[in-house]
N, C-alpha and C positions, 0 to 999 in steps of 0.2 A: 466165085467170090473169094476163092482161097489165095488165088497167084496175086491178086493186088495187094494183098495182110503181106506174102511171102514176101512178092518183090518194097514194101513199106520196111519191113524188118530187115531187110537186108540193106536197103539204101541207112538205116538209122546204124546198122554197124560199120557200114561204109564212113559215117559221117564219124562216129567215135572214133573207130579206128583211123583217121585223117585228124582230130583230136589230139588222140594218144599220139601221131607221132609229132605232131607241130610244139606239145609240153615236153617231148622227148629231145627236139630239139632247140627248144628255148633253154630248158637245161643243161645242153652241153657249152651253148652259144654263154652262160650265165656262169657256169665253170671257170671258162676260158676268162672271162674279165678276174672273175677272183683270182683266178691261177697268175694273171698280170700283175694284180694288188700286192700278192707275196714274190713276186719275180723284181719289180721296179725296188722294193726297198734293202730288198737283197743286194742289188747289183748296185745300189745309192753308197753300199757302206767298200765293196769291194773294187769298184770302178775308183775311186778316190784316191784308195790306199795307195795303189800303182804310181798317181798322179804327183805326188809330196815333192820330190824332189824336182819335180820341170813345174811344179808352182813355186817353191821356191826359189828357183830360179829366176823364173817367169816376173816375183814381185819384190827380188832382193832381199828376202825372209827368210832371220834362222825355224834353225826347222821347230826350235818352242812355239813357234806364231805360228809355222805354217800346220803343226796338230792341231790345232782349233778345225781347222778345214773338214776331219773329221767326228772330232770333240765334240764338237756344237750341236753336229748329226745323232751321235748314241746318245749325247745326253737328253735332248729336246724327246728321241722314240724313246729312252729308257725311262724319265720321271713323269710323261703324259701318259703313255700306253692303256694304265688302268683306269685314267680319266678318261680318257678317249670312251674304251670300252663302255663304260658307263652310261656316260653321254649319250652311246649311242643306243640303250637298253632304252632311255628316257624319253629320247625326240625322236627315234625313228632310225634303225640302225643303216638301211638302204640312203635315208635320205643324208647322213652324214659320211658314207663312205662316198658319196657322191662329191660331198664337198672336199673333203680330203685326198681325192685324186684330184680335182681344181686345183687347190692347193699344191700339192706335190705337183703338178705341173707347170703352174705360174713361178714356182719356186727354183723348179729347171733352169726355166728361161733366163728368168735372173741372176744364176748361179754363174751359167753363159756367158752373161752380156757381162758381169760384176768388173767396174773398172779397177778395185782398189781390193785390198787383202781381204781388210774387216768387212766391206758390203759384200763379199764371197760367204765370209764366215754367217753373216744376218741369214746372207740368202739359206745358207744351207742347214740353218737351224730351224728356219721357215720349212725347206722339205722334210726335216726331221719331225716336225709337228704331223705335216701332210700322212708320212709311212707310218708314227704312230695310229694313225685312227685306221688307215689299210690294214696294218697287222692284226690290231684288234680286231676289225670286222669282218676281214676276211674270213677267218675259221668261224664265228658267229654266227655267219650268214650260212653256211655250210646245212647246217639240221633243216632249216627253211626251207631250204632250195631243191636239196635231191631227195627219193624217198629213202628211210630209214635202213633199209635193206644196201644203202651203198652209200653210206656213209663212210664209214673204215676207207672206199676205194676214195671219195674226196678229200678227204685227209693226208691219204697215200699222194694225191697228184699233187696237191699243196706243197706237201715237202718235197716234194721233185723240181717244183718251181723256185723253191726257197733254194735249193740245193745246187741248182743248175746257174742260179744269177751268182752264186760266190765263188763257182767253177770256171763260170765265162767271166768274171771282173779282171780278173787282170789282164788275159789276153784281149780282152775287147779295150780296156782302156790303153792297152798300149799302142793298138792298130791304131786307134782312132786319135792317138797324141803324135805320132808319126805320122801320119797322115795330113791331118787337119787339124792339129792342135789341140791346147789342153781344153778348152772350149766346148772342144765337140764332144765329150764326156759326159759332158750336162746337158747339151742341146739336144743328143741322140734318144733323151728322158723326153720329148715332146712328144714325137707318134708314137711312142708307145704307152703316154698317159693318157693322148686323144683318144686310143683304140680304148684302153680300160673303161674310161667314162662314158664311151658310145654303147660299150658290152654291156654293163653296170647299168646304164639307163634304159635300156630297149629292153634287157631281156630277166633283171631279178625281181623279183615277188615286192610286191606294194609290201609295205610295212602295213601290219595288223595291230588293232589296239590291243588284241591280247596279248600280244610278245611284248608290251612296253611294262614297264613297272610307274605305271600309273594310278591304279585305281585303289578304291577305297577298300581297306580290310582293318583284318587284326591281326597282330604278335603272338608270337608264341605265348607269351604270359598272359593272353587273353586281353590286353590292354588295345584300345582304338590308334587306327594308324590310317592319318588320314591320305590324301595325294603326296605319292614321291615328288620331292625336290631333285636337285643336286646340289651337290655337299659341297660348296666351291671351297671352305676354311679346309676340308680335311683332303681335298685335291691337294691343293697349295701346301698343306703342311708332308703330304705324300710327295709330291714330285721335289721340293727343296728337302728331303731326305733323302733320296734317292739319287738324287743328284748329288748331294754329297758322299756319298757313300760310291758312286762312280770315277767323280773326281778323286776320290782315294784309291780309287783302283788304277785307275788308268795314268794318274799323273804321278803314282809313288812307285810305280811297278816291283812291288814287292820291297821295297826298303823303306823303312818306318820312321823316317826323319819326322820334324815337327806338325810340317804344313799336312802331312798323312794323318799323322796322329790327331791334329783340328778337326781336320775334315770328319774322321770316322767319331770320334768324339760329338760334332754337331749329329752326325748320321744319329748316335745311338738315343742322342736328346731327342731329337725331331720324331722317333718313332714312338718313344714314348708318351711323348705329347699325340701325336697322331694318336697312338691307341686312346690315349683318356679322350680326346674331342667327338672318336667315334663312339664310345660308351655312352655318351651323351647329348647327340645329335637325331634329329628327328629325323631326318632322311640320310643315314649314314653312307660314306664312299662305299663301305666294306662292312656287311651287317657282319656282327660278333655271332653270331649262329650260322655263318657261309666257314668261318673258317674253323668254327668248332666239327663241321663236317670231317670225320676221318678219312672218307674215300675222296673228298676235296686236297684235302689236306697231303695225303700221301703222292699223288698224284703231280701236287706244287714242289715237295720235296725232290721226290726225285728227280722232276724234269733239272729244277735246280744241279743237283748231285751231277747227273747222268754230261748237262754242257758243261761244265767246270773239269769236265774228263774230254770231252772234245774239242776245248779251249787248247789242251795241255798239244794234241797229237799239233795244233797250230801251229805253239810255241814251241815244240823241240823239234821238231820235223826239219825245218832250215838248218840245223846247228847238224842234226845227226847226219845227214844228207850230204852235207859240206864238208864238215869237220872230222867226224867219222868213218866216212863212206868215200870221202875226197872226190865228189861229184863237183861239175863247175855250178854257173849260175842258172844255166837255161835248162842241164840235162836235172839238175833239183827243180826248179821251179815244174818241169814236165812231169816228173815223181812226182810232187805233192800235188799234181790235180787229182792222183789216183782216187784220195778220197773223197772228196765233191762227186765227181764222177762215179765212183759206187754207190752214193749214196741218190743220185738221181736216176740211176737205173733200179737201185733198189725202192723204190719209192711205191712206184703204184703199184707192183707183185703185193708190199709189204700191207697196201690198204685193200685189198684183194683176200689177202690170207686174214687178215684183221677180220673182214665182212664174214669169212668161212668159219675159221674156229673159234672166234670171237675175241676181245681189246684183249681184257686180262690175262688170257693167254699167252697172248702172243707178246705183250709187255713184258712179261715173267724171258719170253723165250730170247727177247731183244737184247734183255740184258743179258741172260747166260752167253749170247755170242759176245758181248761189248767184256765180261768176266773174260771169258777163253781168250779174246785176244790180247786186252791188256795182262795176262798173265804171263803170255808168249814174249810181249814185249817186254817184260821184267824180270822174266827167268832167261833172256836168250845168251849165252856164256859170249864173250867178248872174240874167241876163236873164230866159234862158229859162227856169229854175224859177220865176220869178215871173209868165211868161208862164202856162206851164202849171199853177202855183194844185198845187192839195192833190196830183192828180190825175198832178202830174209828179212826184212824191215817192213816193207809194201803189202805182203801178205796177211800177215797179223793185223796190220793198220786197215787193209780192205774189211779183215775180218768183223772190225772193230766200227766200221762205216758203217759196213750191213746191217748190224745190231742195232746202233743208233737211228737208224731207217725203219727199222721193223722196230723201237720201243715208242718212238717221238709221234707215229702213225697213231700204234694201239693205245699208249696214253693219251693222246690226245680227243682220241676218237671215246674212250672210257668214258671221258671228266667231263667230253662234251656233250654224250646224249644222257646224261645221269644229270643234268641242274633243270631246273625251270625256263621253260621259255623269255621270260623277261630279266632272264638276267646272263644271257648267252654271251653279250656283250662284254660285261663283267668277268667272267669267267674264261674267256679271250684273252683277253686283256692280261688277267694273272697267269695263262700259264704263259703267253709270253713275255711278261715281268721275269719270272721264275727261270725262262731260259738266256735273256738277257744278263739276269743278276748272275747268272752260273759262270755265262762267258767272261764279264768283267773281272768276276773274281779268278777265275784260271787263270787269266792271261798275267793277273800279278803273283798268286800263290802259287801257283803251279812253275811260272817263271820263278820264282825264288827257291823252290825244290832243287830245281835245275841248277840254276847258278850255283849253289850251297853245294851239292853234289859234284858236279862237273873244275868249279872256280872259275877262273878265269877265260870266259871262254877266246877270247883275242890271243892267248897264250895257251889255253890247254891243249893237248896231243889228243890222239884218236881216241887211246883207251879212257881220257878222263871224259869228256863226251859222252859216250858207249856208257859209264859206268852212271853218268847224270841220266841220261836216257831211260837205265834203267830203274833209277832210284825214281824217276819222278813217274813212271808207270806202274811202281810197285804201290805207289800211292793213289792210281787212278785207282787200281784193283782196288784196292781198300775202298774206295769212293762207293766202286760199281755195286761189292759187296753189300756197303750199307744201303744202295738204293734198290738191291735186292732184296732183301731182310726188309724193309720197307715196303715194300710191292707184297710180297706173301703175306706180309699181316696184314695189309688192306684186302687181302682176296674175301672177305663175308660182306654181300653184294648191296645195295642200297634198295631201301622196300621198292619190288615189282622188278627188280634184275636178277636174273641167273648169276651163278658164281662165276661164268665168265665175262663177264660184262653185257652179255644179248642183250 
C-alpha cells in the first residue's frame, strides 16, 4: 500500500514542478512584452531625430515646422505620463497598457501613410499618448509580475531596453531612410507593437481588484473617503503645466526671450493652481500625503538632478567630439554611441547587484561613479585631453554611463517596491515625469552653461570648447553632488524596510 501514496506524491511534484516552470516561463514570455513597451518609445523619440532633415525636405518645411515632428511626441509623453499612470492604478493597469500599445501602433501606421506635414505631427502626438501609458506601466507592472526577490534584475532589463532603442535610433533610422525611405521609420513600429500586444495579452497577470485604488476607506485624518475617481480638472491643469514649462525648454533652448519667459510664467501659475484644486479635490491626481513622503520625495529629486546631468553628456558631446577633438561626422556620431552602449550592457549586472546588496546601496554607489566621472570631465587640463585624443573623453563618459545604469536601476527599484500596490501606476508615472522634466531642462540649461562658457560655438577654437566642456561638467558635479547629499539623507528606511532598501 505504500508504493501507490510514493508513486501519488511523486506524480503531484511532477505535476508542481511542470507548474513552477510554465509561471517561470510565462514570466519571462511577460518580461520580454514589457521590455518592448520601454524599447518602442525609446526608439519613437530617437529614430525621428535622425529623420528632420529628409522630412524637411521630403515636405518643403523649415525646420521650425518640421520640430513639431518631434515636439508633439515629448510633449503629449511628458504632460499625460502621470495621468496615464493613474489611469491605469484606477481601471486596470494590464488592461490599459493593452490599449496604449493599440494605440502607439495604429498611430505608426499613420505616422507612415501621413500625406501632409501637420497629419504626420497629429499622428505622432497620437503615439506620444500611446508611449506615455507604456512608459508608465511598464515599470508598474514589474512588482506584479516577477517574484520580489528579482525585482532590481527587472528594473535592470528595462533600462537596458530603454537604453538600447536610443543607441540603435539613429543607426536604424538611417539604414532604413536610405533604403526604403523616411516612411519606413514609422512603419517598422508595426511588428514590433504587434509582438508587444500579443506578449502583453497572453502572458501578464489579470489585473486584481486589490492593486486598483478603488475601494472604500479612510484618510489619514480619519475623515470617510469613499470610491476613487479620476481627477480629470487636475490631469488637465497638470499636463497644460507641464507642457508649458516644456515648450519653455525646448523651444527657448536656454535664452530667455519673451515667448520663454510666457511660457514659464504660465508653467509657475498652472502649478499653483494645480496644487490648490488638489488640496481640495476628492479623489486627487497626486494625494498631498504621496508627496509629503520623504523617501518618495527624494527619490523624484534625484532622478530629476541625476537626467539633467545626462541631458548635458548629449548636448556637449557633438561640439567636444567635433570641435575639440577634430573628429569628422561619422567617426563622432560612432564615439557617442559609447554611452548608450554602456549603459545597455550595464544594465541587467546593475539589477542583479541591486537584487544582492540591495536599491539604496547601490543608488548611493551609482552616483559616486556618475560624481568620479563628471569630476574627470571637469578637472581634465586642456593639454592632456589632447594628449589623451577621443579616448580621454570616452572614458570618464563610460564612467559616467555605468553609474547612471547602476543609480536609475536601484532608484527605481527603492520607490517601486516601497508604495502600495494601487498606486504603482502613479508612482510610474512620477518618476518618469521626474526623468523627462530633468532631460528638458539639460538640454536648455546645461546648453546654455555651454554656450556662455565656450561662445560662439560656429567660431570658437579647440581650447574654447575644451574650456565649455569643462565649465558645464563642473556643474554636472555639482548636480550629482546635491543628488547625493539627497540620497544619504533619505537612507532611514520606510516602516518594514531594511536601511538598504530590502
Amino acid at each position: 500500500m505504500v508504493k501507490p501514496v510514493i508513486a501519488e506524491r511523486g506524480g503531484a511534484a511532477a505535476g508542481d514542478d511542470a507548474r513552477n516552470g510554465e509561471r517561470a516561463a510565462s514570466v519571462r514570455w511577460a518580461l520580454a512584452g514589457l521590455s518592448l513597451c520601454v524599447l518602442l518609445p525609446s526608439l519613437g523619440i530617437s529614430v525621428a531625430n535622425v529623420a528632420l532633415p529628409t522630412l524637411a525636405d521630403a515636405f518643403g518645411a523649415p525646420f521650425q515646422d518640421v520640430q513639431w515632428i518631434v515636439l508633439s511626441y515629448l510633449l503629449a509623453i511628458t504632460s499625460l505620463i502621470v495621468g496615464a499612470g493613474r489611469l491605469g492604478d484606477l481601471a486596470g493597469r494590464r488592461r490599459l497598457l493593452l490599449g496604449g500599445i493599440a494605440l502607439f501602433t495604429l498611430a505608426s501606421a499613420l505616422c507612415g501613410a501621413a500625406p501632409t506635414l501637420w497629419l504626420l505631427v497629429a499622428a505622432r502626438a497620437a503615439q506620444g499618448v500611446g508611449a506615455a501609458v507604456m512608459m508608465a506601466l511598464a515599470m508598474a507592472l514589474v512588482a506584479g509580475t516577477v517574484p520580489a526577490s528579482r525585482v532590481g534584475g527587472a528594473m535592470g532589463l528595462l533600462g537596458t531596453m530603454s537604453a538600447v532603442g536610443t543607441a540603435l535610433g539613429p543607426s536604424l533610422g538611417g539604414g532604413l531612410i536610405a533604403g526604403f525611405g523616411w516612411r519606413a521609420i514609422f512603419l517598422a513600429g508595426l511588428p514590433l507593437g504587434l509582438l508587444a500586444f500579443a506578449l502583453a495579452r497572453r502572458h501578464l497577470p489579470a489585473d486584481r481588484r486589490e492593486d486598483r485604488d478603488g475601494t472604500t476607506g479612510g484618510t489619514a485624518d480619519g475623515t470617510a473617503r469613499g470610491r476613487a475617481g479620476f481627477d480629470g480638472l487636475g490631469t488637465l491643469l497638470l499636463a497644460l503645466t507641464l507642457a508649458a514649462y516644456a515648450l519653455a525648454m525646448t523651444m527657448g533652448r536656454g535664452a530667455f526671450g519673451p515667448l520663454t519667459l510666457a511660457l514659464l510664467l504660465a508653467a509657475a501659475c498652472g502649478a499653483g493652481l494645480f496644487l490648490r484644486v488638489e488640496a481640495n479635490a476628492a479623489s486627487p491626481l497626486i494625494r498631498p500625503a504621496m508627496l509629503r513622503d520623504p523617501a518618495l520625495g527624494r527619490g523624484l529629486a534625484a532622478n530629476a538632478l541625476v537626467s539633467t546631468v545626462m541631458m548635458a553628456t548629449l548636448v556637449v558631446g557633438p561640439f567636444h567630439l567635433s570641435h575639440a577633438l577634430g573628429l569628422d561626422t561619422g567617426p563622432a556620431g560612432l564615439a557617442l554611441s559609447a554611452g548608450p552602449l554602456a549603459a545597455a550592457l550595464a544594465g541587467v549586472p546593475a539589477g542583479r547587484l541591486t537584487d544582492r546588496f540591495g536599491a539604496r546601496r547601490m543608488t548611493v554607489a551609482g552616483l559616486a561613479g556618475m560624481a568620479a566621472g563628471t569630476v574627470l570631465l571637469s578637472g581634465l587640463p586642456a593639454a592632456l585631453g589632447a594628449a589623451l585624443g577621443v579616448a580621454g573623453y570616452l572614458a570618464p563618459l563610460v564612467v559616467v554611463t555605468i553609474g547612471y545604469a547602476l543609480f536609475q536601476t536601484a532608484n527605481n527599484t527603492a520607490v517601486m517596491t516601497g508604495v502600495r500596490p494601487d498606486q504603482r501606476g502613479l508612482t510610474s508615472g512620477l518618476l518618469n515625469l521626474a526623468r523627462n522634466l530633468g532631460l528638458v531642462t539639460g538640454a536648455s540649461a546645461m546648453g546654455a552653461v555651454f554656450a556662455a562658457a565656450a561662445g560662439d560655438v560656429a567660431t570658437a577654437g579647440a581650447e574654447a570648447v575644451a574650456s565649455g566642456t569643462r565649465a558645464t561638467f563642473a556643474v554636472a558635479a555639482g548636480l550629482i553632488a546635491a543628488a547625493l547629499a539627497v540620497t544619504v539623507a533619505g537612507r532611514r528606511a520606510r516602516p518594514g524596510q531594511t536601511a538598504d532598501g530590502a
